[in-house]
BAZA-240641 format. One record per residue (C-alpha): y, z, x; residue in three letters. Coordinates in steps of 0.5 Angstrom, whole numbers, plus 500, padded with zeros to 3 digits. Layout:
BEGIN
<node><y>Y</y><z>Z</z><x>X</x><type>ALA</type></node>
...
END
This chain:
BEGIN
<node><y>500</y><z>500</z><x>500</x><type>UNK</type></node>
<node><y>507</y><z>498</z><x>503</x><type>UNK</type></node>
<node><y>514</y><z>502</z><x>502</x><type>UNK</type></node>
<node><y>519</y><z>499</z><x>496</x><type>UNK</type></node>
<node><y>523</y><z>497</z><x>502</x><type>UNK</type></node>
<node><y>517</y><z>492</z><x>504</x><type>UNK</type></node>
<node><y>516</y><z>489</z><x>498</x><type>UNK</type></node>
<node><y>515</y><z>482</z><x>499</x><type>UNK</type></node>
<node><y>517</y><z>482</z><x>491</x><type>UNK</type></node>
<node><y>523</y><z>485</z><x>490</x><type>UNK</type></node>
<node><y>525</y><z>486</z><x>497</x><type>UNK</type></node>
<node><y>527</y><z>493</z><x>496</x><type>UNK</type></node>
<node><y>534</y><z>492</z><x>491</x><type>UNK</type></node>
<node><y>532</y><z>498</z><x>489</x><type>UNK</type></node>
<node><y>534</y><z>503</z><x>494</x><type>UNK</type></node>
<node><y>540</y><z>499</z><x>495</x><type>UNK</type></node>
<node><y>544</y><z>501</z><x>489</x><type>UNK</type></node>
<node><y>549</y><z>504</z><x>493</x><type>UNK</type></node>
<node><y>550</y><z>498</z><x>497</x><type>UNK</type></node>
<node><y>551</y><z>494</z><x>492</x><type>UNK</type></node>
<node><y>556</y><z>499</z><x>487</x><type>UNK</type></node>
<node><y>561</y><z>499</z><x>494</x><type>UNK</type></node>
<node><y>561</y><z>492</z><x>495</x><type>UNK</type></node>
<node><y>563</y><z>491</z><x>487</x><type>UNK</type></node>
<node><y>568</y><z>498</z><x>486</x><type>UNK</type></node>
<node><y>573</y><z>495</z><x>490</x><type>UNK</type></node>
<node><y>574</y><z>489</z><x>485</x><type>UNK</type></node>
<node><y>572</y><z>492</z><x>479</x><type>UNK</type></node>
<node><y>577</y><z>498</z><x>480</x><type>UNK</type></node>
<node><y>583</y><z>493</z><x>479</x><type>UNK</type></node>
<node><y>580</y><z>494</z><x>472</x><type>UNK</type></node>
<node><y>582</y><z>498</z><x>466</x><type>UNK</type></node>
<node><y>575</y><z>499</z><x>461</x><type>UNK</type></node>
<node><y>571</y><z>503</z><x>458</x><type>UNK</type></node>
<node><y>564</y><z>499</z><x>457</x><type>UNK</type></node>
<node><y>560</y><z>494</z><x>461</x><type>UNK</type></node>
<node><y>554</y><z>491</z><x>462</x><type>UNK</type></node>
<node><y>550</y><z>488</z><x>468</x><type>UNK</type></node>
<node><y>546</y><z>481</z><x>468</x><type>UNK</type></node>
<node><y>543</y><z>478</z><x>475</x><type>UNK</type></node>
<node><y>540</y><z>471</z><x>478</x><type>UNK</type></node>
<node><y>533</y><z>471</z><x>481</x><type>UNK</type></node>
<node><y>531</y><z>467</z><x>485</x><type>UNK</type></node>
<node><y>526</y><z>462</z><x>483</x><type>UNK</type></node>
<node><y>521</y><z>464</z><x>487</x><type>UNK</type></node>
<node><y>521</y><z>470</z><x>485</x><type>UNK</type></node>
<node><y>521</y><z>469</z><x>478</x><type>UNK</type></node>
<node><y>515</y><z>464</z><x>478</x><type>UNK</type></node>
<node><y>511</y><z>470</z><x>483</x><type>UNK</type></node>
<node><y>513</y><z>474</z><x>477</x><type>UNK</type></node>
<node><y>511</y><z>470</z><x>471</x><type>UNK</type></node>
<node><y>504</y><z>470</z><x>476</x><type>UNK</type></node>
<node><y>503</y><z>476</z><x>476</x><type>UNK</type></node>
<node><y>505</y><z>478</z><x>469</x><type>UNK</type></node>
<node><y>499</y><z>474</z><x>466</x><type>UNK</type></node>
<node><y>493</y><z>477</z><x>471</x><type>UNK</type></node>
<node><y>495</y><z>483</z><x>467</x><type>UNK</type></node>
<node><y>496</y><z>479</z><x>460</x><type>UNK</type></node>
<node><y>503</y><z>480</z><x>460</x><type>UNK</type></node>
<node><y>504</y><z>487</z><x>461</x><type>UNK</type></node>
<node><y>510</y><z>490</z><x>464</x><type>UNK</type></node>
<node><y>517</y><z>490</z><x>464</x><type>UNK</type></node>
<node><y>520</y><z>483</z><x>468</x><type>UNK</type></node>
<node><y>525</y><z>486</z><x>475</x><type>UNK</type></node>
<node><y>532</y><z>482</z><x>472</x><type>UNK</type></node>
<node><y>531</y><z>487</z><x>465</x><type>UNK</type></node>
<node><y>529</y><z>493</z><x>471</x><type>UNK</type></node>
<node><y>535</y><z>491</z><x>476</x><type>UNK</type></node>
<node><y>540</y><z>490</z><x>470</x><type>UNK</type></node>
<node><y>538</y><z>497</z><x>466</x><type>UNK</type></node>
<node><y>537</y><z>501</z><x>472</x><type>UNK</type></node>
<node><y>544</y><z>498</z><x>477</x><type>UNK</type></node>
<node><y>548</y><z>499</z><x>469</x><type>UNK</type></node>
<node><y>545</y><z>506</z><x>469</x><type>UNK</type></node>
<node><y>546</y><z>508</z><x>477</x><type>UNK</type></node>
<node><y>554</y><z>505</z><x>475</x><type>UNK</type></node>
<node><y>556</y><z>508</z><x>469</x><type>UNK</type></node>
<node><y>553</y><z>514</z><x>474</x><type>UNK</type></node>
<node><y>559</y><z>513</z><x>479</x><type>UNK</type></node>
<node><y>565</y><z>511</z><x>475</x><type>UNK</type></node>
<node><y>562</y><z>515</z><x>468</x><type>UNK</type></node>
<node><y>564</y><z>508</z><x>463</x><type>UNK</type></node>
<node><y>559</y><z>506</z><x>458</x><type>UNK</type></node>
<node><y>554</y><z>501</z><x>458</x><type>UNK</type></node>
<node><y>555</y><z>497</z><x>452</x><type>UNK</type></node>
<node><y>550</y><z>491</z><x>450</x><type>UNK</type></node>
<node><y>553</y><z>487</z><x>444</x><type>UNK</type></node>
<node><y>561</y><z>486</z><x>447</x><type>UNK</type></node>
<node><y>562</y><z>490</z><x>455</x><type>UNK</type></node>
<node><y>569</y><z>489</z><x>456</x><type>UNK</type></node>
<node><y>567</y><z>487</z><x>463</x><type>UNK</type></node>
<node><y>559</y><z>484</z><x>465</x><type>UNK</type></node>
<node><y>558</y><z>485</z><x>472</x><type>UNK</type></node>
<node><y>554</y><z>479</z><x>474</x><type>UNK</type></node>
<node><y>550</y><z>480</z><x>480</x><type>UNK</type></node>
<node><y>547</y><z>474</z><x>484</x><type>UNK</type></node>
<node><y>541</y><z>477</z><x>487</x><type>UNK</type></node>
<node><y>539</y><z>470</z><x>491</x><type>UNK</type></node>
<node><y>545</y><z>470</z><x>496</x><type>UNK</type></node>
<node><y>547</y><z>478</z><x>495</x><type>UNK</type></node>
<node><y>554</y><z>476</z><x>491</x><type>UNK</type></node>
<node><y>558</y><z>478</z><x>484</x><type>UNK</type></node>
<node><y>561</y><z>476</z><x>480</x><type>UNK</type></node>
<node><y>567</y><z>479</z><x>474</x><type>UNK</type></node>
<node><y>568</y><z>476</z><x>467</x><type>UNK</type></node>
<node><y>572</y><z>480</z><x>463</x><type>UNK</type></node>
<node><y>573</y><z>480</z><x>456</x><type>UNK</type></node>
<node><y>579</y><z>478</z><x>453</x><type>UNK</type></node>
<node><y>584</y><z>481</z><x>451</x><type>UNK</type></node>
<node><y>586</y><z>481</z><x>443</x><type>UNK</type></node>
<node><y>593</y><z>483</z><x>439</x><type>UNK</type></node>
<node><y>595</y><z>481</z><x>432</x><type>UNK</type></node>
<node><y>601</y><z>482</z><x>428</x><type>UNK</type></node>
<node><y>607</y><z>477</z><x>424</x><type>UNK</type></node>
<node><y>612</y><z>474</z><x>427</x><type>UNK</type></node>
<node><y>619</y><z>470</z><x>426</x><type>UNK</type></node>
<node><y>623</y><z>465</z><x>429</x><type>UNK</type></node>
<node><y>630</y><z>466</z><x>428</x><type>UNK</type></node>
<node><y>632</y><z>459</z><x>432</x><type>UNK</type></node>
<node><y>631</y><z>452</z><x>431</x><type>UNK</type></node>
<node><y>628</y><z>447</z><x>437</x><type>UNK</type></node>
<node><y>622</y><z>452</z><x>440</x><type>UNK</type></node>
<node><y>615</y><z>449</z><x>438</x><type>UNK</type></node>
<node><y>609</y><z>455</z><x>435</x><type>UNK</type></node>
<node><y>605</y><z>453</z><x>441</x><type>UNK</type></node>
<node><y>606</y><z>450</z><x>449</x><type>UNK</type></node>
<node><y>605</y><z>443</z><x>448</x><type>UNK</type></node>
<node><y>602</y><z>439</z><x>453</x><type>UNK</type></node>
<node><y>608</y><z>434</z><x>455</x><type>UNK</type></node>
<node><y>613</y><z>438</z><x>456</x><type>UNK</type></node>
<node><y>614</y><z>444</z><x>462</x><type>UNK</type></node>
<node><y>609</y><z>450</z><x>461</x><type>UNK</type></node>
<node><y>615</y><z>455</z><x>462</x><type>UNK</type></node>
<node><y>619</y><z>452</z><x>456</x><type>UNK</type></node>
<node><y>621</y><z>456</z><x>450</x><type>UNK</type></node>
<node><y>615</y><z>457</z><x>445</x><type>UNK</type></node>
<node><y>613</y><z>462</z><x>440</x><type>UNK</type></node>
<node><y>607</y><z>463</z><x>445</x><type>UNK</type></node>
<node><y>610</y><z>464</z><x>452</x><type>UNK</type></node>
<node><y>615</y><z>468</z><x>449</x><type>UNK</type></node>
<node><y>610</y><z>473</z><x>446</x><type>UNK</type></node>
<node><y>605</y><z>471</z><x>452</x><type>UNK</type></node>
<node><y>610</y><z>472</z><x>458</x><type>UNK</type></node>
<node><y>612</y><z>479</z><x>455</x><type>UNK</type></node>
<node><y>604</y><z>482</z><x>453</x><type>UNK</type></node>
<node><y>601</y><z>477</z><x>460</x><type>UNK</type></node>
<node><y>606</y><z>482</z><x>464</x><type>UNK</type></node>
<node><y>604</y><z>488</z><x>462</x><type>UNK</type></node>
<node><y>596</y><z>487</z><x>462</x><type>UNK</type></node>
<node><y>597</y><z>483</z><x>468</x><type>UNK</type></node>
<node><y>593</y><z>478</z><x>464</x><type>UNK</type></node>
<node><y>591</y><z>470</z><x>468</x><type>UNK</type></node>
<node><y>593</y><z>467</z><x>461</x><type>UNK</type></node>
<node><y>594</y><z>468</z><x>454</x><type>UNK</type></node>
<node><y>594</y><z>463</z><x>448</x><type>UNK</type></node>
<node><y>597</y><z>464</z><x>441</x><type>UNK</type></node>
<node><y>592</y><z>464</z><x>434</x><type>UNK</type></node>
<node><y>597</y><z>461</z><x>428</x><type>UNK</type></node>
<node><y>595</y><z>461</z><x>421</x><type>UNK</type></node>
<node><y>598</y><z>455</z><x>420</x><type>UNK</type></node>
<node><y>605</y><z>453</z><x>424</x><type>UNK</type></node>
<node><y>612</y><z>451</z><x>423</x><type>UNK</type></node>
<node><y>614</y><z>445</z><x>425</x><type>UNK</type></node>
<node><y>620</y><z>446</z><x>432</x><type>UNK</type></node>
<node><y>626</y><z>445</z><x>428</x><type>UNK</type></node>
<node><y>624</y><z>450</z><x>422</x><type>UNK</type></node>
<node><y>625</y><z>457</z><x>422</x><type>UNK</type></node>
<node><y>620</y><z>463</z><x>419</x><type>UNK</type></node>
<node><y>623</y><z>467</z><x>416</x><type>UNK</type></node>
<node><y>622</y><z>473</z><x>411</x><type>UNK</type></node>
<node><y>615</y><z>476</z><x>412</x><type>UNK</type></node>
<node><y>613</y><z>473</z><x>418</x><type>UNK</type></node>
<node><y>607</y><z>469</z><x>420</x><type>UNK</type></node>
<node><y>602</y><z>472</z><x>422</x><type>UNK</type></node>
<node><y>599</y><z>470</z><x>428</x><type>UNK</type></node>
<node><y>594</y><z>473</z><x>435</x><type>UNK</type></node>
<node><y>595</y><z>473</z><x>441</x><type>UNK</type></node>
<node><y>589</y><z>472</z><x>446</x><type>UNK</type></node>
<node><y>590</y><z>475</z><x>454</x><type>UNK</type></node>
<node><y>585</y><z>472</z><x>459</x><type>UNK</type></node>
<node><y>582</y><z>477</z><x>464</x><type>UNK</type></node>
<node><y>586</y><z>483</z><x>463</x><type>UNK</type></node>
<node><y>587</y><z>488</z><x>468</x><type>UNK</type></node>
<node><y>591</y><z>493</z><x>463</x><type>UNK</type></node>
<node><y>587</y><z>493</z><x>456</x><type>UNK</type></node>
<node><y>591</y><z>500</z><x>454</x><type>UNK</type></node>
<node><y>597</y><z>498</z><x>451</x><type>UNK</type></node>
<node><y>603</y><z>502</z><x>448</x><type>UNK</type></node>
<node><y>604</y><z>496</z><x>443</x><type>UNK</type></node>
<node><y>611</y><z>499</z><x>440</x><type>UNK</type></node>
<node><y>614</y><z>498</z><x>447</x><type>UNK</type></node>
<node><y>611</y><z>491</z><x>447</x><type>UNK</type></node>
<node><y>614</y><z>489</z><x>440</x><type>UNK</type></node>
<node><y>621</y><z>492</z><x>444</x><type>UNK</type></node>
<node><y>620</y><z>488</z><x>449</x><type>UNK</type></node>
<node><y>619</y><z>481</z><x>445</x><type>UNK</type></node>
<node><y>624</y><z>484</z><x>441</x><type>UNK</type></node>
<node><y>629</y><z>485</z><x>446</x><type>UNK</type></node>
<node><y>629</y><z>479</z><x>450</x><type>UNK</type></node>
<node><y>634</y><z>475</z><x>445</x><type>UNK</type></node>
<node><y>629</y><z>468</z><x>446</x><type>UNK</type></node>
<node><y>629</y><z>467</z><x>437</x><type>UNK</type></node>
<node><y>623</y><z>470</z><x>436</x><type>UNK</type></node>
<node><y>621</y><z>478</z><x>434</x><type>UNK</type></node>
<node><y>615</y><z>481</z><x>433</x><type>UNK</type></node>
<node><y>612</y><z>487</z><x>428</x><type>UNK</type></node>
<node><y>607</y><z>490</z><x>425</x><type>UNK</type></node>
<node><y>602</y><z>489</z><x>432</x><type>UNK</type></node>
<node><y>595</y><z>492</z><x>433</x><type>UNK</type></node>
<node><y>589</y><z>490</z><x>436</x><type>UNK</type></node>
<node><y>585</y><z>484</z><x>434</x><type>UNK</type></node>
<node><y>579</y><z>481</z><x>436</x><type>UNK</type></node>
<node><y>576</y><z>475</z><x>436</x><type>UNK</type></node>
<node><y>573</y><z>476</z><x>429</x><type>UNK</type></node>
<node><y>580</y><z>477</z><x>427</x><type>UNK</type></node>
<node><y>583</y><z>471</z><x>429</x><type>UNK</type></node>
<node><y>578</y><z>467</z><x>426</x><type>UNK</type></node>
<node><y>581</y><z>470</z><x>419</x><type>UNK</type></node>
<node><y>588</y><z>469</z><x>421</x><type>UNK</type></node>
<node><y>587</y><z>461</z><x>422</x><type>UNK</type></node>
<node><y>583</y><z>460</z><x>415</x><type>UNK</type></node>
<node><y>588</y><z>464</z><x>411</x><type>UNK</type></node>
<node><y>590</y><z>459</z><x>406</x><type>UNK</type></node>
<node><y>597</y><z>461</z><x>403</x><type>UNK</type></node>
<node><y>602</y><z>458</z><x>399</x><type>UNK</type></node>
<node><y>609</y><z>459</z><x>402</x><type>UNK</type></node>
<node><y>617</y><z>459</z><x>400</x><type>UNK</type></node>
<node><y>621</y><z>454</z><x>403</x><type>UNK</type></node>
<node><y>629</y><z>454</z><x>402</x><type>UNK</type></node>
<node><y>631</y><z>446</z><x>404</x><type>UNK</type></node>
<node><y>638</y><z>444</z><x>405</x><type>UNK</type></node>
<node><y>640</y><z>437</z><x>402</x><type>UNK</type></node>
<node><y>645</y><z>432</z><x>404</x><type>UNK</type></node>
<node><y>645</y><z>426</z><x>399</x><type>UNK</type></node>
<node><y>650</y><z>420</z><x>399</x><type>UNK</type></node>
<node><y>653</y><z>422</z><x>393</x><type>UNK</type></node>
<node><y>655</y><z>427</z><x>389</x><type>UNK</type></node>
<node><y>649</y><z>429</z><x>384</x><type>UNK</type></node>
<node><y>649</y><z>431</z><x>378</x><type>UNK</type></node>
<node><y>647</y><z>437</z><x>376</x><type>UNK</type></node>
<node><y>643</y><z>434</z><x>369</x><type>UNK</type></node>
<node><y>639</y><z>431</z><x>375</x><type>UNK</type></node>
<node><y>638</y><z>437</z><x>378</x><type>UNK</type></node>
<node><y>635</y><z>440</z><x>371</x><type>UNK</type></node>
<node><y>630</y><z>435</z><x>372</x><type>UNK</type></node>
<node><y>628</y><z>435</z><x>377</x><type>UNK</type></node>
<node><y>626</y><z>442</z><x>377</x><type>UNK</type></node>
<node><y>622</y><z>440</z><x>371</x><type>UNK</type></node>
<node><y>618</y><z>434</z><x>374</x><type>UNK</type></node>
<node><y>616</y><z>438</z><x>380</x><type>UNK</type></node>
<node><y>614</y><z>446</z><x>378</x><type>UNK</type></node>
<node><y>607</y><z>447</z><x>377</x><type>UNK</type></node>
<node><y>605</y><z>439</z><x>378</x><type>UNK</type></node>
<node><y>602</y><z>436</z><x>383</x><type>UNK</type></node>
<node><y>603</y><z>432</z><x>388</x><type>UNK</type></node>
<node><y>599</y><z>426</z><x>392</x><type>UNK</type></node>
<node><y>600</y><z>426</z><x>400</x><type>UNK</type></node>
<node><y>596</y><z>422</z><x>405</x><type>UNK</type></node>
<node><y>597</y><z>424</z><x>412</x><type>UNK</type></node>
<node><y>604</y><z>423</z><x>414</x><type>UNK</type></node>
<node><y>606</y><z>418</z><x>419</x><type>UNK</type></node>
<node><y>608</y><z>422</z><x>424</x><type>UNK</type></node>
<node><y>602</y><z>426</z><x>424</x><type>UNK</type></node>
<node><y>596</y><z>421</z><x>423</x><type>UNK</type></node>
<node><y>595</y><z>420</z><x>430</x><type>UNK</type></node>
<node><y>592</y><z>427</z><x>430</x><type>UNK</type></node>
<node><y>589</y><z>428</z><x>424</x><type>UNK</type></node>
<node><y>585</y><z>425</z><x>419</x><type>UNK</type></node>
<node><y>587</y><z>419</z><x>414</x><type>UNK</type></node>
<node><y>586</y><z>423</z><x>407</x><type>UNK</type></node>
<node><y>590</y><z>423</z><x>401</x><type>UNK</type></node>
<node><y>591</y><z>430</z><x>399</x><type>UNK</type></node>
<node><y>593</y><z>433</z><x>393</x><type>UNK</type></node>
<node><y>598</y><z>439</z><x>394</x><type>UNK</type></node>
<node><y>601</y><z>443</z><x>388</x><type>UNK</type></node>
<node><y>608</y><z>445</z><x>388</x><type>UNK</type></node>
<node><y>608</y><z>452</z><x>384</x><type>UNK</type></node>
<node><y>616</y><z>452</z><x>382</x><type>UNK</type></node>
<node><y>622</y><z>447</z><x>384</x><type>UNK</type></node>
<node><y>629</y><z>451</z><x>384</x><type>UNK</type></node>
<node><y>636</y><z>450</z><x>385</x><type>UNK</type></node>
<node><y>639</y><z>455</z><x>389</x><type>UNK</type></node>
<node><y>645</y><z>452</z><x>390</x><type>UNK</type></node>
<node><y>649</y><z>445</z><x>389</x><type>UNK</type></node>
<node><y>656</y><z>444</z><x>391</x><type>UNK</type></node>
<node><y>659</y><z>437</z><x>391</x><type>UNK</type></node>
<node><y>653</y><z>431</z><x>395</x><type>UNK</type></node>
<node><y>650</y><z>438</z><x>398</x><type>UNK</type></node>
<node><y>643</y><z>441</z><x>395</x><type>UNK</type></node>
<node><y>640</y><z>447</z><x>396</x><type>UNK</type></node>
<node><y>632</y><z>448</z><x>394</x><type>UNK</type></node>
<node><y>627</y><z>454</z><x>393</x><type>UNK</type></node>
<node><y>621</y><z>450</z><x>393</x><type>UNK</type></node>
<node><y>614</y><z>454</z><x>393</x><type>UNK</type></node>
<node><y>608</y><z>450</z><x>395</x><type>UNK</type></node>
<node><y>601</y><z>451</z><x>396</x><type>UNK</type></node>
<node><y>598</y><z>451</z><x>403</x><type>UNK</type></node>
<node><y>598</y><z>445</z><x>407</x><type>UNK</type></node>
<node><y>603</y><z>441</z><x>403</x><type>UNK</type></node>
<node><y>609</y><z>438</z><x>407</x><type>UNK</type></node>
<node><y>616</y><z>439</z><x>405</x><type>UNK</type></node>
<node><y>619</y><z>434</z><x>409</x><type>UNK</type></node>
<node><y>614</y><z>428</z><x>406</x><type>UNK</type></node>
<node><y>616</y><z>431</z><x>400</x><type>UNK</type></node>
<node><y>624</y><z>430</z><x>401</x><type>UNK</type></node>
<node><y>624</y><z>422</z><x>403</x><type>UNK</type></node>
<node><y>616</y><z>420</z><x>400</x><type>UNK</type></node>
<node><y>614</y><z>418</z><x>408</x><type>UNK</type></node>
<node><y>615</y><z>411</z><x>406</x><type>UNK</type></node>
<node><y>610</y><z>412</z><x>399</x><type>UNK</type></node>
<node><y>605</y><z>415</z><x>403</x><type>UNK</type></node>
<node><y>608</y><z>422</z><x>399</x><type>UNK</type></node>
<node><y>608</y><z>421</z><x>391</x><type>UNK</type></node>
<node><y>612</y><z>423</z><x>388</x><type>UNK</type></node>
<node><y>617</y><z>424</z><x>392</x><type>UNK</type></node>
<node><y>624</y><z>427</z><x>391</x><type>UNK</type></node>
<node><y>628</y><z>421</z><x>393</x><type>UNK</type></node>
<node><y>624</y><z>418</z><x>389</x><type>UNK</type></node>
<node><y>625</y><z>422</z><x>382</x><type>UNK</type></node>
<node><y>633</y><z>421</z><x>385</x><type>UNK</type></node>
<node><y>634</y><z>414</z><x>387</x><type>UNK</type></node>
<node><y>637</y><z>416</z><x>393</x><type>UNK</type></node>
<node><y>635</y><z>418</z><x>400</x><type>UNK</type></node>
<node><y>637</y><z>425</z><x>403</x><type>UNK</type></node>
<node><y>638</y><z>427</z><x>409</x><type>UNK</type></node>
<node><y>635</y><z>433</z><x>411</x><type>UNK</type></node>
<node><y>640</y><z>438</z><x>413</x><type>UNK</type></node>
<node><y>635</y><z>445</z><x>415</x><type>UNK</type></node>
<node><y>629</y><z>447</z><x>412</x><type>UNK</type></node>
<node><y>627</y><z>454</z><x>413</x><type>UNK</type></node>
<node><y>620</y><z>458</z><x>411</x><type>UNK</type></node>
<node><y>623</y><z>465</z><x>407</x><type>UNK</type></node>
<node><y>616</y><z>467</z><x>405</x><type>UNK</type></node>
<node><y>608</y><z>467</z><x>406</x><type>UNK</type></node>
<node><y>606</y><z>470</z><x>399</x><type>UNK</type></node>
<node><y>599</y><z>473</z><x>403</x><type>UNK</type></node>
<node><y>594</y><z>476</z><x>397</x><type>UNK</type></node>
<node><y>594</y><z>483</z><x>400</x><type>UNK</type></node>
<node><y>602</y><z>484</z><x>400</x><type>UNK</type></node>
END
């Protein structure tokens, strides 16, 4: 009989936990976590030797990646007193044992809340063509949470978003924000929301707790009906008899919408139909209009100002035999089920 540290097998791992623990603490220790869990990569050799052995005995035993795994968890959890978790470790250790080398992958970080932009000309998201450090909803919240979790990356989680010159209003949007490879996970969220709040880039924050991965899947399902309040500029004076009408002929009706021009490049060529809950007129004063238009989820406003080339019908320059101009469209409220 040979000692452990002879075995042709498994080439003494076991007595070098130590070994192995000081060769991982140092980065692991950058790190704030509560829970981990340990995975390895044998050889190929030594699984098939494994696999050999296994069947002399009828399949009796325990393989050595769930042997190492479980004991190296336990001889960790040890040393730092952090938890093993087996569904969703906030850190997985990954231990390579063929060349003796680890690596990290660490859970990301969720926070969830509503937010308002309160500034024209900044898009929902970074897009692709543009400078990456430009304004954006999402380097706006983004840059402040990355700068305290000391995060790689982050990515924002809409439920739906606003074009880049509309604003949103009212109850805000709700919204999840995703940090990659966080070394802060413990967050004081107040001082978060007065950072966002404070650094006077249009867009403020509330109502911020901590999210998941489930969470954000939910957030970007909702399907909500939203208020808009449109400004209107149209060539000559309207008539307020019109205008009557025109509250008539949208509220509670539905409207057909094939996918607009300027979004058919990326998105299917469907025609959808959309119910426009209630039309009304705020405010009119010579050629100049203000609308509140509340409208199912996914109905587009702007189409349904200037009727996309009959793409959009009807369509309210249409029903008006004149063309508008758009003056400012702004969301003032997401009638959410649970407000």
């Amino acid at each position: 009989m040979v000692g452990e540290d002879e075995c042709q097998f498994c080439n003494g791992i076991f007595l070098k936990f130590q070994q192995y623990f000081d060769m991982i603490q140092r980065e692991l220790s950058e790190y704030e976590f509560d829970d981990f869990l340990v995975g390895s990569t044998f050889d190929d050799s030594v699984i098939s030797q494994e696999k050999e052995i296994q069947e002399i005995f009828q399949n009796k035993g325990e393989s050595i990646k769930k042997e190492f795994n479980r004991e190296f968890g336990k001889f960790i959890s040890e040393k730092t007193g952090k938890k093993v978790n087996f569904k969703e470790p906030e850190i997985m250790i990954r231990m390579d044992m063929r060349y003796d080398s680890f690596s990290l992958q660490v859970k990301s970080l969720f926070v969830s809340g509503f937010y308002r932009k309160l500034v024209r000309g900044i898009p929902q998201t970074r897009w692709i063509h543009r400078d990456p450090s430009s304004p954006s909803v999402e380097t706006i919240i983004g840059n402040r949470i990355n700068l305290l979790t000391k995060g790689t990356n982050f990515f924002l989680h809409g439920a739906g978003r606003e074009d880049v010159d509309v604003l949103m209003l009212g109850n805000g949007r709700e919204f999840a924000i995703e940090v990659e490879n966080p070394k802060r996970r413990k967050l004081n969220l107040y001082d978060l929301e007065s950072l966002i709040n404070g650094s006077g880039d249009g867009v403020e924050v509330f109502g911020l707790k901590p999210s998941s991965k489930e969470s954000v899947v939910m957030i970007k399902a909702e399907k909500n009906d939203k208020t808009y309040r449109l400004g209107l500029k149209f060539p000559t004076r309207v008539d307020k008899t019109k205008l009557k009408i025109l509250e008539e002929k949208f509220s509670g009706k539905d409207i057909y919408q094939r996918t607009p021009l300027r979004v058919s490049s990326r998105r299917s060529d469907l025609v959808r139909k959309r119910t426009i809950r209630k039309l009304e007129i705020e405010d009119s004063t010579g050629n100049e209009v203000t609308l509140l238009i509340t409208a199912e989820s996914g109905t587009y406003i702007k189409e349904l100002v200037h009727g996309d080339d009959g793409r959009t019908e009807p369509s309210i320059s249409g029903e008006c035999e004149e063309m508008p101009e758009i003056l400012y469209l702004d969301v003032v409220e997401i009638h959410r089920e649970n407000e």
